[in-house]
C-alpha positions in Angstrom: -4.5 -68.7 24.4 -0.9 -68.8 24.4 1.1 -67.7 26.7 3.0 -65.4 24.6 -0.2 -64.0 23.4 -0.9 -63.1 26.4 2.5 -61.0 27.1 1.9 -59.9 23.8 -2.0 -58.5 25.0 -0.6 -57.2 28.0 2.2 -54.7 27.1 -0.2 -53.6 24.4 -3.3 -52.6 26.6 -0.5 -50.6 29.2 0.5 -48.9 26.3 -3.0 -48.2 25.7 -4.0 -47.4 29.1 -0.6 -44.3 29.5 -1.8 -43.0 26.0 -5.6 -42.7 26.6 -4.4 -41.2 30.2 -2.5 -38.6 28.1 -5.2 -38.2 25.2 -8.0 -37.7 28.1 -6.1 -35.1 29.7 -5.5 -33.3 26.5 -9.3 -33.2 25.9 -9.8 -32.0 29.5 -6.9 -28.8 28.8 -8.6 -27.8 25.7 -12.4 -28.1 27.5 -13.6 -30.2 24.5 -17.4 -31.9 24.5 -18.0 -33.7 27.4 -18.6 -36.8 24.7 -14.8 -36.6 23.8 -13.7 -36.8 27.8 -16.1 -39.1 28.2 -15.0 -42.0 25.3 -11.6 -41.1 26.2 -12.3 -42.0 30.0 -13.7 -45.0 29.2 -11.2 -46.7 26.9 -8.8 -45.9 28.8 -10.1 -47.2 31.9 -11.0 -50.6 29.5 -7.4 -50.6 28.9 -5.9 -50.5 32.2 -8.8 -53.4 33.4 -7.4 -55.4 30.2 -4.3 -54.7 31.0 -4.5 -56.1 34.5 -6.5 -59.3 34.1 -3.6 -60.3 31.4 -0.6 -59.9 33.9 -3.3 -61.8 36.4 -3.4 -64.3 33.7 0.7 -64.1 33.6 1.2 -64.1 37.0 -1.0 -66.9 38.2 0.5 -69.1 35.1 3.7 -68.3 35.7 3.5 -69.6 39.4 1.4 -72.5 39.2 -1.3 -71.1 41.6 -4.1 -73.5 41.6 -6.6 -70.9 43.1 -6.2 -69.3 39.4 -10.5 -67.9 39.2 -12.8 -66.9 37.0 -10.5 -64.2 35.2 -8.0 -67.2 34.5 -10.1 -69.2 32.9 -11.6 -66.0 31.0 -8.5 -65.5 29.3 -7.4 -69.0 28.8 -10.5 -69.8 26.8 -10.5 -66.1 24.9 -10.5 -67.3 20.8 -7.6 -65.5 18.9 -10.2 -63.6 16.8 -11.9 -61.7 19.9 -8.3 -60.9 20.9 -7.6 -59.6 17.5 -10.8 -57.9 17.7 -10.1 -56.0 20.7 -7.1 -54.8 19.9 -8.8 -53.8 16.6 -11.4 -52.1 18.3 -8.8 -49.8 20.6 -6.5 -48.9 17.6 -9.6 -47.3 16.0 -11.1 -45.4 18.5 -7.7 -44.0 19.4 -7.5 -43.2 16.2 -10.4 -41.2 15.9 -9.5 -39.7 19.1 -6.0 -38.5 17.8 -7.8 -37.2 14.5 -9.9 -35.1 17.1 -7.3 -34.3 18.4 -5.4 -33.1 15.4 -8.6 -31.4 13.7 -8.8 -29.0 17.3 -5.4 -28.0 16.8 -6.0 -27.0 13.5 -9.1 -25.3 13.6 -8.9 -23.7 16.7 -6.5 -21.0 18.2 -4.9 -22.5 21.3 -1.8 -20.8 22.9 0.4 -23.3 20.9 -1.2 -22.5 18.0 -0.6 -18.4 19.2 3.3 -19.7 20.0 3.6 -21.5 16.2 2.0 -18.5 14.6 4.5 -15.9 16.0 7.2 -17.8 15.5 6.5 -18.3 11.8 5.7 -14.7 11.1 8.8 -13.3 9.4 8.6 -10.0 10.9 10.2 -9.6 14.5 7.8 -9.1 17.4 8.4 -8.7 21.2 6.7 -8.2 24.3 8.0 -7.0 27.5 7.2 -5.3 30.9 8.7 -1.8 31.7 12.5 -2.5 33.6 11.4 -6.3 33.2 12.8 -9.7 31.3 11.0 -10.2 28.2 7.9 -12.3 27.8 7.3 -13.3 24.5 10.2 -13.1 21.6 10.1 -15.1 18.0 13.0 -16.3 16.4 13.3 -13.6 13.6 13.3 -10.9 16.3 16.2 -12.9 18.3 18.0 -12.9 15.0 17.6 -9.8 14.7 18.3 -8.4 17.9 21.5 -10.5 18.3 23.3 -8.4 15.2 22.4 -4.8 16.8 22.9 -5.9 20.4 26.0 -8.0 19.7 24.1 -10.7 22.0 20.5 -12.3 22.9 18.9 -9.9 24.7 17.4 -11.2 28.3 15.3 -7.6 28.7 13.5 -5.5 26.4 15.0 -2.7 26.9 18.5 -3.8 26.3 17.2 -3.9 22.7 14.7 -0.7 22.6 17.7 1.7 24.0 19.9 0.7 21.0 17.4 2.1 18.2 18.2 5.5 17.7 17.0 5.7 14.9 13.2 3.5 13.9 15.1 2.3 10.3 17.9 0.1 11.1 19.6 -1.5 7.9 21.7 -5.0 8.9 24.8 -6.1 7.9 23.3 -8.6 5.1 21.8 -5.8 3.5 18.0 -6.1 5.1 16.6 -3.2 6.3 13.9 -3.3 9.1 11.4 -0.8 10.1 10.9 -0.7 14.3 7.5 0.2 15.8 7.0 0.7 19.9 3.8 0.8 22.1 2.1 0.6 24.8 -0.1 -2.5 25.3 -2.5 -2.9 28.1 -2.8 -7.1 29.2 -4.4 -8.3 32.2 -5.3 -4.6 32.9 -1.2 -4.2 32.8 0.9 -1.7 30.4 3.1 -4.2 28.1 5.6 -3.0 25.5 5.3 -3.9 22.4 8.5 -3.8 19.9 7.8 -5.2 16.1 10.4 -5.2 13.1 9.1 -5.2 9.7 11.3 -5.8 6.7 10.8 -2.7 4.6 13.9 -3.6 2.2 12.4 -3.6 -1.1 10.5 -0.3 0.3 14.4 1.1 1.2 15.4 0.3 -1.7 12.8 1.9 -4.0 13.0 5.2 -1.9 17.0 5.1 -2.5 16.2 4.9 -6.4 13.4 7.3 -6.1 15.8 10.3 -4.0 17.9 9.4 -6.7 15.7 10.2 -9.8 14.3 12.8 -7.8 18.0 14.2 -7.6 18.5 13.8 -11.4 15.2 15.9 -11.6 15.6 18.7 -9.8 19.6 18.6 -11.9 17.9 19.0 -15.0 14.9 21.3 -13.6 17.8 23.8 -12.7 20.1 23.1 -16.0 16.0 24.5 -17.9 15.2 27.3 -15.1 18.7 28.5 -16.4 18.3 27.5 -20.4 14.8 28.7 -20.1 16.5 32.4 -18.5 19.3 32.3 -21.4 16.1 32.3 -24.0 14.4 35.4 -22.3 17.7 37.0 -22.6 18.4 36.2 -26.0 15.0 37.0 -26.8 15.1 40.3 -25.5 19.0 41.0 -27.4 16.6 39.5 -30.7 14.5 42.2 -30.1 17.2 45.3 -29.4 19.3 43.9 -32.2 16.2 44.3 -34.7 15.7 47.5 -33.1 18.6 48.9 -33.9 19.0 46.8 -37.2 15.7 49.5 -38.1 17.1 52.6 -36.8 20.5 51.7 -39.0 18.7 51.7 -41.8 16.3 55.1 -40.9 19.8 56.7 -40.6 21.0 55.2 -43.5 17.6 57.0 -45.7 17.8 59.7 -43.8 21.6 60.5 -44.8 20.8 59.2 -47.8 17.8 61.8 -48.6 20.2 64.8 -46.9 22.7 64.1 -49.5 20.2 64.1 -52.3 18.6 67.1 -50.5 21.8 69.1 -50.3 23.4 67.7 -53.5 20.6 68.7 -55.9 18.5 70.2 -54.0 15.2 68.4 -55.0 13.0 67.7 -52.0 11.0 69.2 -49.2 13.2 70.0 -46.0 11.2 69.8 -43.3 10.7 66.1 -44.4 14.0 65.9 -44.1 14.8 67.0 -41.0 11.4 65.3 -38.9 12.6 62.0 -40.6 16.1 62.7 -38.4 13.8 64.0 -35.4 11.7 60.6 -35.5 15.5 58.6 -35.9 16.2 60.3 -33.0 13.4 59.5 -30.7 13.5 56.1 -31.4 16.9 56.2 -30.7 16.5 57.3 -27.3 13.6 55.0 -26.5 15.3 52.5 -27.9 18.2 53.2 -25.2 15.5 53.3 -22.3 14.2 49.8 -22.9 17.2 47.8 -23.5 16.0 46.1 -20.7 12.7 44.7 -21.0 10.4 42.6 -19.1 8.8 39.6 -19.9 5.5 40.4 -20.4 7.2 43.7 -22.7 9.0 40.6 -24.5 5.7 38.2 -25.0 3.6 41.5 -26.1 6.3 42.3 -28.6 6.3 38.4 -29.9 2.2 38.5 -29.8 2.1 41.7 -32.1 4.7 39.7 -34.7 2.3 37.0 -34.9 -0.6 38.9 -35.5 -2.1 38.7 -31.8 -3.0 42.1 -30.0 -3.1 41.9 -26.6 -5.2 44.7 -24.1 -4.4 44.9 -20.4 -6.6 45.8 -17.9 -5.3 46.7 -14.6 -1.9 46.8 -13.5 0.6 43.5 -13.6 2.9 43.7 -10.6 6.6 44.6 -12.0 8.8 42.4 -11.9 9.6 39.4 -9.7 8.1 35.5 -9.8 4.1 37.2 -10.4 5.3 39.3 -13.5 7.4 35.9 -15.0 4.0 33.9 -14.1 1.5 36.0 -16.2 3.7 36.8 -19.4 3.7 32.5 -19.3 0.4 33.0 -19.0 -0.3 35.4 -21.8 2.3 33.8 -24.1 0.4 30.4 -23.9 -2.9 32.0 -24.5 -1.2 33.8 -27.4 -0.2 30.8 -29.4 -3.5 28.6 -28.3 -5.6 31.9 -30.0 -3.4 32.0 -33.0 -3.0 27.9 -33.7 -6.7 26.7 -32.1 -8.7 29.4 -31.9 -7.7 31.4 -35.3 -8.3 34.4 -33.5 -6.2 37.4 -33.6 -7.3 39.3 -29.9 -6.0 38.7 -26.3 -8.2 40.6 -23.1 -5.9 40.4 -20.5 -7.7 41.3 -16.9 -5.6 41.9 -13.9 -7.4 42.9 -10.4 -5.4 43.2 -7.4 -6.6 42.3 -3.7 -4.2 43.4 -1.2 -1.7 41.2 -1.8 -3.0 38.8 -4.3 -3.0 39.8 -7.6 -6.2 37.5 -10.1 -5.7 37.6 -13.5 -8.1 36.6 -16.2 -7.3 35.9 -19.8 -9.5 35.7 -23.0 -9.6 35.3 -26.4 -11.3 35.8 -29.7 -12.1 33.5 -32.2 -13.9 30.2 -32.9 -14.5 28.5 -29.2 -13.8 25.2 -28.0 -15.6 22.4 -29.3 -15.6 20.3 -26.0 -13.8 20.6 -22.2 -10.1 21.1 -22.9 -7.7 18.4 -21.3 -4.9 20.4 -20.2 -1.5 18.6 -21.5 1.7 20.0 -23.1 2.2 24.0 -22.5 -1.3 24.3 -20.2 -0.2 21.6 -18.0 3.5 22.9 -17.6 1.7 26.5 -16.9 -0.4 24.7 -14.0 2.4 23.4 -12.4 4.6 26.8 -12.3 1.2 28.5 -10.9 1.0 25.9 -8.7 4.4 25.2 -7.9 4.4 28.9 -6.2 1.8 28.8 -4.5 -1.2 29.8 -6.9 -4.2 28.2 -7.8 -5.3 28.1 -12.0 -8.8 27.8 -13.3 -10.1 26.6 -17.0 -13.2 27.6 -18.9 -14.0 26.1 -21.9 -17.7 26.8 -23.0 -19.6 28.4 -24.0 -16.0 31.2 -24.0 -12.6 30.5 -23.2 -11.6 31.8 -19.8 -8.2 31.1 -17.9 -8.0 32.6 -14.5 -4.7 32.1 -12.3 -4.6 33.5 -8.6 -1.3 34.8 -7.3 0.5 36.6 -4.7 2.2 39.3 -5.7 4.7 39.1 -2.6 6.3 36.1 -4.4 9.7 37.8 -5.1 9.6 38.2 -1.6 8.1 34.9 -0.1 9.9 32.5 -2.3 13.6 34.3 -3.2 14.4 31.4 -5.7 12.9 32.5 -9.0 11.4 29.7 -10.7 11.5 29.3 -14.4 8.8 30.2 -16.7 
């Protein structure tokens, strides 16, 4: 064999030889089968013995040295195809080894694969002991603590006594949500700091406060519409009172005249026509201001609906506002759905909550009734202060609502009905 073979052998099988040492003691670290340690043992220990019995071969040619023996001769008489062979041989088996090698790492959890993992995770996560430097830190948690520390923090606490407040919103625009606890490792309290990014989750409660501002805006701007309509409702109704009462006065002057005139006609008619005038006058002066449930019973009786109460119905106040809703709904589901033309309206009072039960007349419900539209705007007033609101449907129709009749006083902001 050539001599430059030879060189050629020899710098190839120390390579060998320092990288099996290094692939062996991996295999050791990582306690893999003993059938791993032991092919990597062995080729490596093949390679330094190769290794070695070329440079003898070098060595001995290179200074003449006639005692050259049996290792000599070996080498000198080794065909070019068992060389090639050999070194055929090694670069397989180390590359099995190195797939091994690469298949562990990825399908096992080593403390480099532990490192990799934290470091990729986007979130920022720390661990540290009380008053001590910090043990574990991934890059997004450096970046982030850098902007609110103005540096790279060396201990935890440098970081955890600058978060006032758990949502912190960067200079970029991020926001990050902070969590802290306690830890217990190697049978030692840890801290543990992580920082999500709860941006998009910022950003949807910003729009959400937002609406919710633009609600409560517009819930006000129909509390107060809603309070205009009851008073115009009620002026409706004083305005038609006295509309009548004009024109009683007007016949009743009218028929005087006549009376006194010509005569004709019976006088005591005449005057208890101005005696009636007169009474409705004066109750029409001591109910200019009306409740709501007086206004709703007025507006049942136009369309046809009459409407018996038993029991009392507070006066007044959020309970009073709540039950003429109540009764006005009922009114127009009995006179559209129902086609009846009777309301029982049943109010018991218990201390201080006040149940009030509400049925109707006419042709019951076919089926359950899916509260939408006026129901479902009554559920949410009941509920919105504090009541609770049943539905029957068969075989009667039965709508109880439970209230507390200290409302006025428990909730000073009347809400609208």
């Amino acid at each position: 064999m050539a001599l430059i073979h030879v060189r050629f052998l020899a710098v190839f099988f120390t390579f060998i030889f320092i990288f099996g040492v290094v692939i062996s003691a991996s295999f050791i670290i990582r306690r893999r089968k003993f059938k791993y340690i032991f092919l990597g043992l062995l080729f490596t220990f093949g390679a330094y013995t190769l290794s070695q019995l070329f440079f003898e071969y070098i060595t001995k040619t290179v200074n003449a040295d006639p005692a050259r023996g049996a290792a000599y001769y070996f080498v000198q008489e080794m065909p070019g195809y068992s060389a090639i062979a050999l070194v055929g041989l090694y670069v397989v088996v180390y590359t099995v080894l190195l797939l091994g090698i690469h298949s562990y790492l990825y399908s096992n959890i080593t403390p480099v694969s532990i490192r990799e993992g934290i470091n990729a995770i986007p979130d920022g996560i720390m661990f540290f002991y009380d008053d001590g430097p910090i043990q574990i830190i991934n890059p997004a948690m450096i970046s982030i603590a850098q902007e609110i520390c103005g540096k790279t923090p060396t201990r935890g606490n440098e970081l955890t006594d600058m978060l006032v407040d758990p949502i912190v919103k960067m200079s970029d625009g991020r926001v990050f949500s902070f969590e802290q606890r306690k830890k217990n490792y190697l049978e030692t309290a840890i801290n543990e700091v992580l920082a999500f990014d709860v941006t998009e989750e910022h950003r949807l409660l910003e729009d959400l406060k937002e609406k919710n501002s633009e609600l409560e805006l517009k819930s006000k701007r129909l509390r107060s519409l809603n309070e205009t309509i009851t008073d115009m409702t009620i002026e409706g109704e004083v305005l038609k009172t006295r509309i009548r009462i004009h024109d009683e006065l007007g016949n009743c002057i009218g028929a005087a005249k006549h009376y006194l005139d010509t005569g004709a006609g019976d006088r005591n008619e005449v005057v208890m026509r101005f005696l009636n005038n007169i009474s409705i006058l004066d109750g029409e002066n001591k109910n200019v201001m009306s409740t709501d449930i007086e206004v709703v019973l007025r507006a049942a009786k136009d369309v046809g609906v009459s409407v018996v109460i038993e029991g009392n119905i507070p006066d007044g106040g959020v309970a009073n506002k709540i039950i003429a809703a109540a009764i006005r709904e009922c009114t127009v589901n009995t006179f559209k759905h129902a086609g009846g033309d009777a309301l029982v309206v049943k109010c018991v009072t218990d201390g201080d909550l006040v149940k009030v039960v509400i049925s109707n007349n006419g042709t019951p419900p076919r089926k359950e009734i899916v509260e939408s539209g006026g129901l479902l705007n009554l559920r949410n007033l009941v509920e919105r202060n504090g009541g609770t609101m049943k539905i029957k449907s068969v075989p009667v129709f039965l709508l109880t609502i439970t209230l507390d009749s200290r409302l006025s006083e428990i909730l000073p902001e009347v809400y609208a009905i």
